[in-house]
KOLFITI-988821 format. One record per residue (C-alpha): x, y, z; residue in one letter; residue number from 1. Coordinates in steps of 0.1 Angstrom, whole numbers, padded with zeros to 4 digits. Example, Ala and Ser with C-alpha at 12.3 -4.5 7.8 and 13.67 -1.06 7.14 Angstrom:
BEGIN
KESE    px    py    pz code pos
KESE  0123 -0045  0078    A   1
KESE  0137 -0011  0071    S   2
This chain:
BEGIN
KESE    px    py    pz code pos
KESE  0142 -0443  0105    X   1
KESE  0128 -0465  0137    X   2
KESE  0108 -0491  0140    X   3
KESE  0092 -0502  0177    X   4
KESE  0104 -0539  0164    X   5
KESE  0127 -0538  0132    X   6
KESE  0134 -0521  0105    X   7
KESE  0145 -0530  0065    X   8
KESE  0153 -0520  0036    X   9
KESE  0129 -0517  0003    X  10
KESE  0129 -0527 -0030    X  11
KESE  0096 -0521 -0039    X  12
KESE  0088 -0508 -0077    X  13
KESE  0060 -0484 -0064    X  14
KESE  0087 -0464 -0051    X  15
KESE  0109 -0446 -0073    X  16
KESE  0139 -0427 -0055    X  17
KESE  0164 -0404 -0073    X  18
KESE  0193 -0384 -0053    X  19
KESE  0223 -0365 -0070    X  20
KESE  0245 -0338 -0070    X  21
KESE  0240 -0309 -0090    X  22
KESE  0273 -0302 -0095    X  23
KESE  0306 -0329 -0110    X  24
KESE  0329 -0313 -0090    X  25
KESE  0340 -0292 -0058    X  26
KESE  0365 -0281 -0038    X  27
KESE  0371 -0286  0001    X  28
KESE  0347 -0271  0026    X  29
KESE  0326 -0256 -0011    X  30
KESE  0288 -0252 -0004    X  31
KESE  0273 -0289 -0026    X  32
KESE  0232 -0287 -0035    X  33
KESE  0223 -0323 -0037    X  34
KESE  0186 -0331 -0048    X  35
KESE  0166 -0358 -0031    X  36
KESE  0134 -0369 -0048    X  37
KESE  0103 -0395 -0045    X  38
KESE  0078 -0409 -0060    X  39
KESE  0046 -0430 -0043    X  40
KESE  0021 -0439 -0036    X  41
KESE -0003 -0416 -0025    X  42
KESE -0020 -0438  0007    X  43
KESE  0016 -0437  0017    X  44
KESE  0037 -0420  0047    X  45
KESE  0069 -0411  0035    X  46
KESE  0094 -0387  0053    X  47
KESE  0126 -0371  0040    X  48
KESE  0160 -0372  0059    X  49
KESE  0167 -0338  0085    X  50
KESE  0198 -0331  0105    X  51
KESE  0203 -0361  0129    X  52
KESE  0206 -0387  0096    X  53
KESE  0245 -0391  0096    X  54
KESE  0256 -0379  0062    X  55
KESE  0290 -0394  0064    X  56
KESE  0313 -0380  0046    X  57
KESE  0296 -0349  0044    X  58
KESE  0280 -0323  0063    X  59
KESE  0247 -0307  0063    X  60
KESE  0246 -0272  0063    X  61
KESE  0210 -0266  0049    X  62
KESE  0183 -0281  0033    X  63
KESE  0156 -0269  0013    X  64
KESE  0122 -0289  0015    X  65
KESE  0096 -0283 -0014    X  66
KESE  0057 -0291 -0010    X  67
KESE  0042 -0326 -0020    X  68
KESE  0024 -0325 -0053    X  69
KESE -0001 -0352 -0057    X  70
KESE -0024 -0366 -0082    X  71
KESE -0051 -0397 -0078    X  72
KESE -0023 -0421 -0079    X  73
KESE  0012 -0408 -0064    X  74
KESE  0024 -0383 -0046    X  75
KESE  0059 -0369 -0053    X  76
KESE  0085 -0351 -0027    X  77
KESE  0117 -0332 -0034    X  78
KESE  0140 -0314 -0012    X  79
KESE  0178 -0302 -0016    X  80
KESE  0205 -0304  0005    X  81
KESE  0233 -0283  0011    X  82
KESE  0264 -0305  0022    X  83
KESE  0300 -0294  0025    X  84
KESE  0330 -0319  0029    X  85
KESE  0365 -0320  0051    X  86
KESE  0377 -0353  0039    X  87
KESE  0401 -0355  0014    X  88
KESE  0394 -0384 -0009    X  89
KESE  0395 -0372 -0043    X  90
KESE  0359 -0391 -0052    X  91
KESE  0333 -0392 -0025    X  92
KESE  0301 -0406 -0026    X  93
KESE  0266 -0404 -0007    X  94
KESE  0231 -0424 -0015    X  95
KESE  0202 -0407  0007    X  96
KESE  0168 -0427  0018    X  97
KESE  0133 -0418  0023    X  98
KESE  0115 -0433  0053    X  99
KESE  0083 -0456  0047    X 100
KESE  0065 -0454  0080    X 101
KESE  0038 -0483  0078    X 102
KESE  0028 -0502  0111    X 103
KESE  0053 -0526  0119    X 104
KESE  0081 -0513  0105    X 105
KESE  0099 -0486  0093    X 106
KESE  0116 -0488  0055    X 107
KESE  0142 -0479  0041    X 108
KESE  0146 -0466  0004    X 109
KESE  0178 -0456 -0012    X 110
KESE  0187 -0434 -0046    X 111
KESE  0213 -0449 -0062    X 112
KESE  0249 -0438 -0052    X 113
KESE  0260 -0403 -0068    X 114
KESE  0297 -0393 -0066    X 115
KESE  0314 -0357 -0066    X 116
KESE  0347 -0351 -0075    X 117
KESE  0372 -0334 -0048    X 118
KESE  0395 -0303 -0068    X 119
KESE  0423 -0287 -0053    X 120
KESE  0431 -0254 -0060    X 121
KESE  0468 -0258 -0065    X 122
KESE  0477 -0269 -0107    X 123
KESE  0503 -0291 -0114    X 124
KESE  0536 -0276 -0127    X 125
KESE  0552 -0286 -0160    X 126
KESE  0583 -0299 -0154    X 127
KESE  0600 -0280 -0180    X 128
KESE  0599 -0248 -0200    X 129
KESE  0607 -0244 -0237    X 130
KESE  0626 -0209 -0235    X 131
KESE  0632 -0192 -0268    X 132
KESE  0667 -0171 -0270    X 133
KESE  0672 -0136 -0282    X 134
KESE  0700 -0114 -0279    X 135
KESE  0680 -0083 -0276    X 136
KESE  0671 -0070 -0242    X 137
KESE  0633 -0081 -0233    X 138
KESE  0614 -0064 -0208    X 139
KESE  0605 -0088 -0185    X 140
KESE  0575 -0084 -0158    X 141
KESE  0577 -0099 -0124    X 142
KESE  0557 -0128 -0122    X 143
KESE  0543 -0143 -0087    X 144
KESE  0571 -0164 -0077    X 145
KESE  0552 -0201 -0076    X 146
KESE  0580 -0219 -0066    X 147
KESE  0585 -0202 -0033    X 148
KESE  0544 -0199 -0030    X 149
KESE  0542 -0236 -0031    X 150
KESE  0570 -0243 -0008    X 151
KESE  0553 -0221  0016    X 152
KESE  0527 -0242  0011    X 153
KESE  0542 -0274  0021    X 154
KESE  0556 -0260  0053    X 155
KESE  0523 -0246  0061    X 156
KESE  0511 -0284  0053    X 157
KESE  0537 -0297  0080    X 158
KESE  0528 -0276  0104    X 159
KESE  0493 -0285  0104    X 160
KESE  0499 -0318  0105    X 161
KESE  0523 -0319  0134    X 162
KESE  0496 -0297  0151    X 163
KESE  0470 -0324  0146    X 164
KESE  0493 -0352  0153    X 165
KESE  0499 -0332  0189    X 166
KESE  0465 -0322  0193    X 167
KESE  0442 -0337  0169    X 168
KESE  0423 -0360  0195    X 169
KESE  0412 -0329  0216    X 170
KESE  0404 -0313  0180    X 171
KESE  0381 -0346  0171    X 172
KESE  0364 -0346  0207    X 173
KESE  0354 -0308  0201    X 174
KESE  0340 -0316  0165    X 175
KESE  0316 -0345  0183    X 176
KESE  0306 -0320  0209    X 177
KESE  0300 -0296  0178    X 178
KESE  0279 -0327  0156    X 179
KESE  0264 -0337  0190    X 180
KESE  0252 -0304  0198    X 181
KESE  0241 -0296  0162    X 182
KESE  0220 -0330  0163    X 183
KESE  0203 -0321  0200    X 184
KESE  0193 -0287  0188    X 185
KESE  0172 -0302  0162    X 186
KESE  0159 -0327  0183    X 187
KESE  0146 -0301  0204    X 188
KESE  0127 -0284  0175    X 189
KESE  0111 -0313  0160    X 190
KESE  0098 -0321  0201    X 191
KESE  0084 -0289  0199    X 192
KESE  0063 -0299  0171    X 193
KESE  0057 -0335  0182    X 194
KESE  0024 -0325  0197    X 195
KESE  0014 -0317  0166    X 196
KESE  0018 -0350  0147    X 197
KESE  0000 -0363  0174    X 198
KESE -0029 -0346  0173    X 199
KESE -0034 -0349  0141    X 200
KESE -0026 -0391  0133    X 201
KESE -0016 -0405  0168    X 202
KESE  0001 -0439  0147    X 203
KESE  0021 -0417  0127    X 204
KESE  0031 -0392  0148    X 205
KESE  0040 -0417  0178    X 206
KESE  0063 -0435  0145    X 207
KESE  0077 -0399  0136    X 208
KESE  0084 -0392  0172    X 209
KESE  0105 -0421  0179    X 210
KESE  0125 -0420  0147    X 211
KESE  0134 -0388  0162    X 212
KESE  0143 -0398  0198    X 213
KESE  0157 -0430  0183    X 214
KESE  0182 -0412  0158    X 215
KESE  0193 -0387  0186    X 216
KESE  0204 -0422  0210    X 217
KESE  0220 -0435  0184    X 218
KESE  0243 -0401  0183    X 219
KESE  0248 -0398  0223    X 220
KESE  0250 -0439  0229    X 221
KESE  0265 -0447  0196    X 222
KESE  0243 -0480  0194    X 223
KESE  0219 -0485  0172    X 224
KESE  0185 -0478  0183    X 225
KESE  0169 -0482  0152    X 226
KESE  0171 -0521  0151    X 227
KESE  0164 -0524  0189    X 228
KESE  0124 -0535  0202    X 229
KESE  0113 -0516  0236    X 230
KESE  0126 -0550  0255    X 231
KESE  0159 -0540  0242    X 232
KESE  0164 -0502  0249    X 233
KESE  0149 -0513  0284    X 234
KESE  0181 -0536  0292    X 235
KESE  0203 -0508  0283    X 236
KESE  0180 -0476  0304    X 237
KESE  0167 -0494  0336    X 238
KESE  0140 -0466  0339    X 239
KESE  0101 -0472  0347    X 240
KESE  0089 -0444  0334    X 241
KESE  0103 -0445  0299    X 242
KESE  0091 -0482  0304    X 243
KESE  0058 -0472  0306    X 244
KESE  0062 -0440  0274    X 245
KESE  0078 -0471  0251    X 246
KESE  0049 -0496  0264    X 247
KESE  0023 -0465  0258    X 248
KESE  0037 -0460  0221    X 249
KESE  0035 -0502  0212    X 250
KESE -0001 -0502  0223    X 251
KESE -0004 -0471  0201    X 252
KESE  0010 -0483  0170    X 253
KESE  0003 -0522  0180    X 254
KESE -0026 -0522  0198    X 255
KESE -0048 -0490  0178    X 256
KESE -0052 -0475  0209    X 257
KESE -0049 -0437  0195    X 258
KESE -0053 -0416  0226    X 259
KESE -0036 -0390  0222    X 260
KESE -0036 -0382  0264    X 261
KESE -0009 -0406  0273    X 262
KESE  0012 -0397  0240    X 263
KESE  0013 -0360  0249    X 264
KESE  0019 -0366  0285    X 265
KESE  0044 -0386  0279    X 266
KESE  0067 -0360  0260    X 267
KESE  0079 -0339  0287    X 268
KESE  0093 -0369  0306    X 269
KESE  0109 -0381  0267    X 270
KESE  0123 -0342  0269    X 271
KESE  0138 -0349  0300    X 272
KESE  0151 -0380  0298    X 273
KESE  0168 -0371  0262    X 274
KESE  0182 -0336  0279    X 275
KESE  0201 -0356  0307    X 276
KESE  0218 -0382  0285    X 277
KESE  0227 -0356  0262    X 278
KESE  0244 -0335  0284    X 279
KESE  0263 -0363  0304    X 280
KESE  0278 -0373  0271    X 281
KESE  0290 -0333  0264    X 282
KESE  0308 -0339  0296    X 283
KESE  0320 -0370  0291    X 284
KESE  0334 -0358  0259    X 285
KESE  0352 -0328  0276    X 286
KESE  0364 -0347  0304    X 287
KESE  0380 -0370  0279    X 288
KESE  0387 -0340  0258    X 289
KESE  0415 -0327  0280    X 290
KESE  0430 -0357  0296    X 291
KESE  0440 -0359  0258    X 292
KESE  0454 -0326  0251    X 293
């Protein structure tokens, strides 16, 4: 979540945030629901996670978001996610936020930290066998031969490790470009319905549309937007005209000058401007990509 000057984490006790996994375990690459849930205040603007938060060490494949049910007091929000994992730690553990937009700032607060246990599919062998003797013939069925299974196991390991240790940097650049492409898809759905938020709360929607922008920089610039002011982001993109979009969105969300003109116009230059970092960075990662391999 962004913030035009800062950004922080909550503690508040009018919050109450709850994220888990619905399941103890899984295996590798398995399809993991994880439910994410709030409770608020109901004068409050409170947005879930999507697809550009970095949900390290999983991945989002889905998520699921439910209607907010509200009473005189508090409103309360749940959605499920649908995460898979490639890493092979045997525990692995994620806490998700919610996003307090207020004026000034943009807050963070966290569930408490759920873990998931990683399975393999491969049981351990005894290491011996109690055989019983008998002098009378036995008709014996043929069994799957695990000792030769798992053998062909391990050479299959080696071989996939010297592939990765031969070309596992071109692999890594191509899952970025995969994660990068992912996260600029959705930022390209969510500017499609940026007009909207505006229209309908200027403040908010200006906050919603840079912790949009914002999150996809951080992917394509790998700094972190979310803690820079409009001063900042200036020193590292010498451009006038997002000078004048950032300058427009402070007097918004500073200033209470709710407009919604200069927000709208100013999307298709944000558009733009988003596109052609994006797409230098694809190349840069290719370029890079096979001077590697």
């Amino acid at each position: 979540m962004i913030s035009l000057s800062s950004f922080g984490y909550g503690q508040s006790q009018d919050i109450e945030v709850k994220g888990y996994f619905d399941t103890e375990q899984a295996m590798l690459g398995e399809k993991i629901p994880y439910t994410l849930t709030a409770k608020y205040p109901r004068t409050w603007q409170v947005l879930f996670p999507d697809s550009l938060y970095d949900f390290s060490p999983f991945e989002l494949l889905e998520k699921r978001s439910f209607p907010t049910r509200s009473d005189e007091k508090y409103s309360r929000d749940s959605a499920i996610y649908y995460l898979a994992t490639y890493e092979l730690d045997s525990i692995q553990s994620l806490s998700l936020p919610v996003f307090q937009l207020v004026k000034a700032d943009s807050i963070y607060h966290f569930a408490g930290d759920d873990q998931i246990s990683l399975v393999t599919q491969i049981s351990v062998l005894p290491d011996s066998l109690n055989l019983k003797e008998s002098a009378y013939y036995q008709n014996v069925k043929k069994e799957f031969n695990y000792p030769y299974f798992i053998a062909g196991l391990i050479a299959l390991l080696v071989i996939v490790i010297t592939l990765l240790l031969i070309f596992g940097k071109g692999l890594k650049t191509r899952y970025k470009i995969w994660r990068l492409q992912k996260a600029y898809k959705n930022f390209e759905k969510q500017m499609q319905e940026a007009p909207i938020w505006i229209e309908q709360s200027p403040e908010s929607g200006t906050l919603r549309l840079l912790q949009t922008w914002k999150m996809l920089m951080k992917r394509v610039n790998d700094q972190d937007y979310e803690q820079k002011t409009t001063k900042e982001i200036l020193q590292i993109h010498d451009n006038q005209t997002l000078a004048r979009c950032l300058q427009t969105y402070d007097r918004c969300i500073y200033g209470g000058i709710t407009d919604p003109t200069p927000l709208l116009e100013s999307l298709d230059f944000l558009a733009d401007f988003s596109q052609d970092l994006y797409l230098h960075k694809i190349k840069a990662l290719r370029d890079g990509g096979r001077k590697s391999v």
